[in-house]
N, C-alpha and C positions, 0 to 999 in steps of 0.2 A: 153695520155697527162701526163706527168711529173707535177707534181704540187711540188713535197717538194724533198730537199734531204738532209741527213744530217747524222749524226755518232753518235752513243750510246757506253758506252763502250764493245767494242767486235764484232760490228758490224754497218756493211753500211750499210746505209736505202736510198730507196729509193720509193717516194708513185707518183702511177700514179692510173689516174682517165679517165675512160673513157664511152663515150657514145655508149650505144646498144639499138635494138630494145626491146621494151617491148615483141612484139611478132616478132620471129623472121621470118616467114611466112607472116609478114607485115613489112618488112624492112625499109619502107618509114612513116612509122604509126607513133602513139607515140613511145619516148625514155626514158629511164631510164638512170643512172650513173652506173657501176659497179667500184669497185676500188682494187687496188691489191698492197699489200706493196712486195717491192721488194729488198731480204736480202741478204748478202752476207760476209766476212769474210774481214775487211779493209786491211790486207794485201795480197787480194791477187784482189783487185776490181780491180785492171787493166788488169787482164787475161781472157782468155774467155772461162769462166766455162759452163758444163753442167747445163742444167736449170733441176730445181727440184719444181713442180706443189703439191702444198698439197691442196688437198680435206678434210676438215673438215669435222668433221660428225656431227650430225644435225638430222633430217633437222631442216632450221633456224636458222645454228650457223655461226657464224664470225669467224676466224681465229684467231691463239692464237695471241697476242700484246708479242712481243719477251720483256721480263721482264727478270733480272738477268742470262741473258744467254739465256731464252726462257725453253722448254720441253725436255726431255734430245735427242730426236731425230734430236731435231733442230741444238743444241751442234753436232752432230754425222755427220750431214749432211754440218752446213759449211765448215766442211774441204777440202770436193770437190766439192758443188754445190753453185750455184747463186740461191737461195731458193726465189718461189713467193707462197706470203701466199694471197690465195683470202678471199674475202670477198663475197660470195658467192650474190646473187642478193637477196634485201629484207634483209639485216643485215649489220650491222660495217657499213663503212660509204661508201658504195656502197649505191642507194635507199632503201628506209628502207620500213619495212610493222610494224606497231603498229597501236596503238588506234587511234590515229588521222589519220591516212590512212584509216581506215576503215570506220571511223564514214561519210567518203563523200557520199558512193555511197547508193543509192535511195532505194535499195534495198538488199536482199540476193541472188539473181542469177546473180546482178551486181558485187559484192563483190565476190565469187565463179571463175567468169571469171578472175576475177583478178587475183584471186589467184592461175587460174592454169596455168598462164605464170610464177612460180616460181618453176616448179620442175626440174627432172633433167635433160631433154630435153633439157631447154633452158637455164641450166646452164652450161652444156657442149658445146651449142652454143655459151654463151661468153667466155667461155676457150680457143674455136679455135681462136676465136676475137684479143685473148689477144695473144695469139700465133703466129699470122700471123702480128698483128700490131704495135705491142709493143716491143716480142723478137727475132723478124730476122725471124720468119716463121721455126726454125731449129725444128725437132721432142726435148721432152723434156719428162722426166721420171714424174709420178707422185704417190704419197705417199694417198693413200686413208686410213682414217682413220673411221670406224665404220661405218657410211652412205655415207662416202667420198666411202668405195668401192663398194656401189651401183651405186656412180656417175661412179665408172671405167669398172663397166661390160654396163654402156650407152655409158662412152667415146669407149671401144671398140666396140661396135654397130654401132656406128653411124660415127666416126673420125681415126677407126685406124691409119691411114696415120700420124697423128701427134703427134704417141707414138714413146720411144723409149723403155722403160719398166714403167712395171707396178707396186705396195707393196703396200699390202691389208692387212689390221691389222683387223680383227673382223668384216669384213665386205662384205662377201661374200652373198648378195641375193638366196634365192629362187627364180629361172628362172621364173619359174610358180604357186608360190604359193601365193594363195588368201590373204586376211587378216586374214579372218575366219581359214585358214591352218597355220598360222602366230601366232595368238592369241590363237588357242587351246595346240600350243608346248609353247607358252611362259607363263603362267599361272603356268604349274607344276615345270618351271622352277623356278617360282620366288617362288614358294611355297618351295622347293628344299632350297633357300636363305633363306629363313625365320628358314627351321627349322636347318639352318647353324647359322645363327643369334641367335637364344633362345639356340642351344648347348653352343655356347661361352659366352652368358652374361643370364644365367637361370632365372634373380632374374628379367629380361625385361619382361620376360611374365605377371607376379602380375601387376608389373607396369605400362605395358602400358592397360591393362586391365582396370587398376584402370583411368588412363589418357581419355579412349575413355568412360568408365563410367559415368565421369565426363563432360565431352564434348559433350554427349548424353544428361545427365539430366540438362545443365543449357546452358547461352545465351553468348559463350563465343566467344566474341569479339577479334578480331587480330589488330594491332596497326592503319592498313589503314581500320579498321571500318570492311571489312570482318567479317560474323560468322564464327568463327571453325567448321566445321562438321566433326562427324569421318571420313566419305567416302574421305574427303581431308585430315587428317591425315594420310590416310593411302597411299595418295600419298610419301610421305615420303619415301618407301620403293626404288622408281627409284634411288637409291644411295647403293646397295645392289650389285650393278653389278658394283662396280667400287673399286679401290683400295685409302683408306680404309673406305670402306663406311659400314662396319661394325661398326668401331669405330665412325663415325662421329656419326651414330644413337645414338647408345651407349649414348657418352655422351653430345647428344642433350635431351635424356632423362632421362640422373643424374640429369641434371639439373631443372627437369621441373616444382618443384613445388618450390614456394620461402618460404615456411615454412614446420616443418617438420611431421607437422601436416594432411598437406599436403590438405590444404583450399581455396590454390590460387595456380594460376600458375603465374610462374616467368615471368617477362617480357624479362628476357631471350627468355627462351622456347618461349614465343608466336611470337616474333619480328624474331624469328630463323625459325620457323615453316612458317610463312609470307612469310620469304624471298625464304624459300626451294620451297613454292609452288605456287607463286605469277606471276612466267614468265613477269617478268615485263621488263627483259632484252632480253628474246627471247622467244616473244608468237607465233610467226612465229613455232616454235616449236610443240608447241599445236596445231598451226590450221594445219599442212598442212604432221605431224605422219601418221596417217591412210591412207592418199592420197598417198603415198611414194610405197603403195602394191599395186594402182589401175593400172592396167593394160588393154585396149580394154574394149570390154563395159561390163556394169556390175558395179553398184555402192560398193564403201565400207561400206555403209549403219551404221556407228560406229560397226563395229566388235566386239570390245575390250568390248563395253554394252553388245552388243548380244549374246556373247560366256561367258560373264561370271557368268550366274547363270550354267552354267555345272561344275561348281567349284564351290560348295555351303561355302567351305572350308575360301571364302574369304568376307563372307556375314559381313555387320557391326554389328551386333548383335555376331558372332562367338568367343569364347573365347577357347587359344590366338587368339588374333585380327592378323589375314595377312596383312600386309603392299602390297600393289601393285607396280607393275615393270612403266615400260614408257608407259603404254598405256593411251589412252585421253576418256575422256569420255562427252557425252554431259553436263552433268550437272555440268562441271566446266567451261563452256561458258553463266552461268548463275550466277555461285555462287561467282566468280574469278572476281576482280573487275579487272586489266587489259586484261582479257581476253573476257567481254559482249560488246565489239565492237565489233566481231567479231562475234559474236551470229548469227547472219541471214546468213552470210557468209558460218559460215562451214557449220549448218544444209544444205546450199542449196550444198556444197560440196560433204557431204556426201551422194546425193544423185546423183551427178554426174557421167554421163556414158558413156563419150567419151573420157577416157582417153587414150592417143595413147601408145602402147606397148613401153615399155622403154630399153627392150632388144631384140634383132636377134639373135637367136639360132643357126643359119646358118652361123653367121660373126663370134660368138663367139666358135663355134668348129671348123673353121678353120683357128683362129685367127693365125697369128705368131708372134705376138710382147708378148716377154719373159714376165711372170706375177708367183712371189712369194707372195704364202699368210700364213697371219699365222692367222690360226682356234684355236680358243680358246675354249677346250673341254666344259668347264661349263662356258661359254659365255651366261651371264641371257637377252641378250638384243635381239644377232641372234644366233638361232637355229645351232647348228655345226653340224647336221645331213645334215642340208638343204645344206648349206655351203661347206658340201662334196661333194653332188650330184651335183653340180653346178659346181664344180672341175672337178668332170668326165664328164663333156658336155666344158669343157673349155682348149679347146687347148692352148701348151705352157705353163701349168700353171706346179709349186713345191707349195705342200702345206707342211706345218709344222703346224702340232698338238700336240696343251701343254696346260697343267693344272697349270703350271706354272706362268701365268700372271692371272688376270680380263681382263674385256673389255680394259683397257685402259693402258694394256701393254708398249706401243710405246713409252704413256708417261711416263711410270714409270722407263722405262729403254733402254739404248741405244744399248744394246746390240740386241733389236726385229727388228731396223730398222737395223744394223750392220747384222745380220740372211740371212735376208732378201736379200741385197745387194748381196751378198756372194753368195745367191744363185743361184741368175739372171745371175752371172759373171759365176760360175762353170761351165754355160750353152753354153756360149760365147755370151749374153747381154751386156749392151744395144745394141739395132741394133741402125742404122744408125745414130749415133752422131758424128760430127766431133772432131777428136781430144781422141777418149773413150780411146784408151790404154794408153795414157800419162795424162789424166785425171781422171780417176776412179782409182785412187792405195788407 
C-alpha cells in the first residue's frame, strides 16, 4: 500500500506499508506491517528503472533515512536504479521490537518465539512480498551490506528466481560456522584493533586505564541512572571496525574528565558513553547478534561469554584495558536499562534449538545469478578467511579483496558500489532485467 509520496531535494520518495505474516508458515495467523521507502532520482521517475533492493546490515537495523544526498552509494545508484530501502521487520517504522514489545509476553520462551520470526528467513520472505506485490514481480538486484549479505546468501537459498544480481560489502557468512567458530576469529581480531588504536594515540593507554580505575573504584552513574561498569565501557570498542572509529574513541576520551585534575567525569563523556552503549534505538540488535550464527539444532548458548575467558587479554582488571568488538553478552540484558525487557527473552533464545538452516549449500554452488563481493581483509566484524571459503562454495561469485576500506566501505565511498557494479557487467550481468543494456550505462 502506498501511504506517502513526495520530493526532498534530489530525490523522489515514495513510502509504502505493507502487511505480512508474522510467521510466514502460518499465512492466515497473526500479521505485522513491514515498510519500504521507495527512492528514485526526480528526473527520471517517469522511466522504468532497474529496481535496486538494500539489505542493511544489522541485525535490527532500519535502513539509512536519505539525508543530504543519503551514503555516498546511494548518490552512486540513483543514477540508474529506483532504489527500495527496507526497513527490515522489527525496526524503522515497519513493526517494531523495543521494551514495550517485550514487556507483554508471560514469559521467556514466549518472548524467544517471537523473536525467532525476525531473522533472516522471514525477512527474505517479505522481500519476495514486496517484490511480487508492490514492484511488478520483475527480478531486482540487491546491495547487501555487512549482515545485509548474510540476508543474500538466504535470498539465494531460498528465492533465486527473484534475483537479478547480487553486491556484498563485508558481508559474506561462514556457510557453517558455529558462533563459537565465529567468536574465537573475532576476538584476536579486535585485539588486532586495539593495538591499532594505542599505536595511533599512545598517551590512551594511561588514560583509559586511569578511566576504568576510576569506574572500578566508585558508583558512577550514567545520565538515565544506569552504573558505568567497566565491562560496558569496554563495549565502546564495536566502533573500532568502522571508519573513523578510531578517532571517534580518541576524542570521546579527550574529553572524559571535566577537570584537569581529573576528579570527575565530564558529562560529556558519561551522556556520550550512554548513548554509545544504550541500544535504545536498536536493541533488536542486542537481542537477536548471536542467533544470526544459529543454524539446525544446537543452541548458541551466548558464545561470545563462553569463548572469552580464552582471551584472558580482555579481562577487566587487564591493563591496557581491551575495549570489545559487537559481541552481546548476557549481562548487559541486566545492567542496560533499555535492554532488561528483554532479559527472559534472549536467555530463553539463547538456548534455542531449532533454528532452521539459513543457507543450501546445493542452491548456492550452483547458483547462476552474477554475485560481486568485496572482502575487506582486516574486516573486525566478519572474518575474510571465512568469507573466502564461502566464495569458493559460491557459484557465480567475483570477489575483491582490499585493505583499503573498514567495514563500512560502501559508505564511505562510491567508488566500492561503482567496483562492484562493473564487475557483475564485465560478466554479462544482471540476468533477466528488462530493459539492462539501455539501462545499466
Amino acid at each position: 500500500m502506498l501511504v506517502s509520496e513526495y520530493t526532498i531535494p534530489g530525490i523522489c520518495v515514495r513510502d509504502h506499508l505493507v502487511d505480512v505474516p508474522l510467521d510466514w508458515k502460518k499465512p492466515d495467523g497473526a500479521t505485522i506491517k513491514v515498510f519500504a521507502r521507495e527512492v528514485c532520482d526526480p528526473s527520471r521517475n517517469r522511466e522504468t528503472l532497474p529496481v535496486l533492493l538494500f539489505l542493511q546490515g544489522g541485525p535490527g537495523g532500519k535502513s539509512p533515512r536519505p539525508v543530504g544526498g543519503g551514503p555516498s552509494w546511494l548518490s552512486e545508484a540513483l543514477k540508474n536504479y529506483r532504489v527500495v530501502l527496507l526497513d527490515q521487520r522489527g525496526t524503522g517504522r515497519s513493526t517494531r521490537i523495543e521494551s514495550a514489545t517485550m514487556a507483554v509476553f508471560a514469559d521467556g520462551n514466549a518472548g524467544a518465539r517471537y523473536l525467532s520470526h525476525f531473522r533472516a528467513d522471514s525477512i527474505i520472505a517479505d522481500c519476495e512480498h514486496l517484490r511480487k506485490t508492490v514492484f511488478g514481480g520483475a527480478r531486482w538486484e540487491t546491495l547487501g551490506q555487512s549482515y545485509g549479505g548474510f540476508l543474500t546468501l538466504t535470498y539465494l537459498s531460498r528465492a533465486p528466481e527473484g534475483l537479478a544480481a547480487c553486491y556484498v560489502t563485508g558481508g559474506l557468512a561462514g556457510l557453517s560456522a558455529s558462533a563459537d567458530d565465529v567468536y574465537r576469529r573475532t576476538y584476536p581480531r579486535v585485539a588486532a584493533k586495539n593495538r591499532e588504536y594505542y599505536k595511533r594515540y599512545p598517551d590512551d593507554r594511561d588514560r583509559i586505564s586511569r578511566i576504568a580505575d576510576k569506574i572500578g573504584a566508585e558508583n558512577i552513574r550514567l545520565p538515565d541512572g544506569d552504573r558505568l561498569t567497566v565491562r560496558r565501557l569496554q563495549t565502546i570498542g564495536i566502533d573500532f571496525g568502522m571508519a573513523p572509529g578510531y578517532e571517534n574513541i580518541h576524542w570521546l576520551i579527550d574529553e572524559a574528565f571535566s577537570d584537569h585534575e581529573e576528579t570527575r567525569f565530564s558529562d560529556t563523556f558519561l551522556a556520550s558513553v550512554m548513548s554509545l552503549t544504550s541500544y535504545d534505538g536498536n536493541p533488536m540488535f542486542a537481542a537477536l547478534q548471536e542467533s544470526i550464527y544459529g543454524q539446525g539444532s544446537g543452541a548458541t548458548g551466548w558464545a561470545a561469554e563462553r569463548v572469552r575467558p580464552e582471551f584472558s587479554e580482555f579481562g577487566e582488571g587487564s591493563r591496557p584495558l581491551l575495549l570489545t568488538g559487537e559481541m552481546m553478552y548476557p549481562w548487559m540484558f541486566e545492567e542496560i536499562r533499555s535492554l532488561r525487557p528483554f532479559c527472559n527473552a534472549v536467555e530463553a533464545f539463547a538456548r534455542y534449538d531449532q533454528f532452521e538452516p539459513l543457507y543450501d549449500p546445493f542452491r548456492l554452488a550452483s547458483s547462476e545469478i552474477p554475485v560481486a563481493a568485496a572482502v575487506y581483509f582486516d574486516d573486525m566484524y566478519v572474518d575474510a578467511e571465512l568469507s573466502l571459503e564461502t566464495a569458493r562454495d559460491l557459484g557465480n561469485i567475483r570477489v575483491w579483496v582490499t585493505n583499503e576500506f573498514e567495514h563500512d566501505g560502501v559508505r564511505q565511498s562510491s567508488a566500492v558500489f561503482s567496483r562492484l557494479r562493473q564487475m557483475v557487467r564485465e560478466r554479462g550481468g544482471p540476468v533477466g532485467v528488462r530493459g539492462s543494456d539501455s539501462q545499466h550505462n
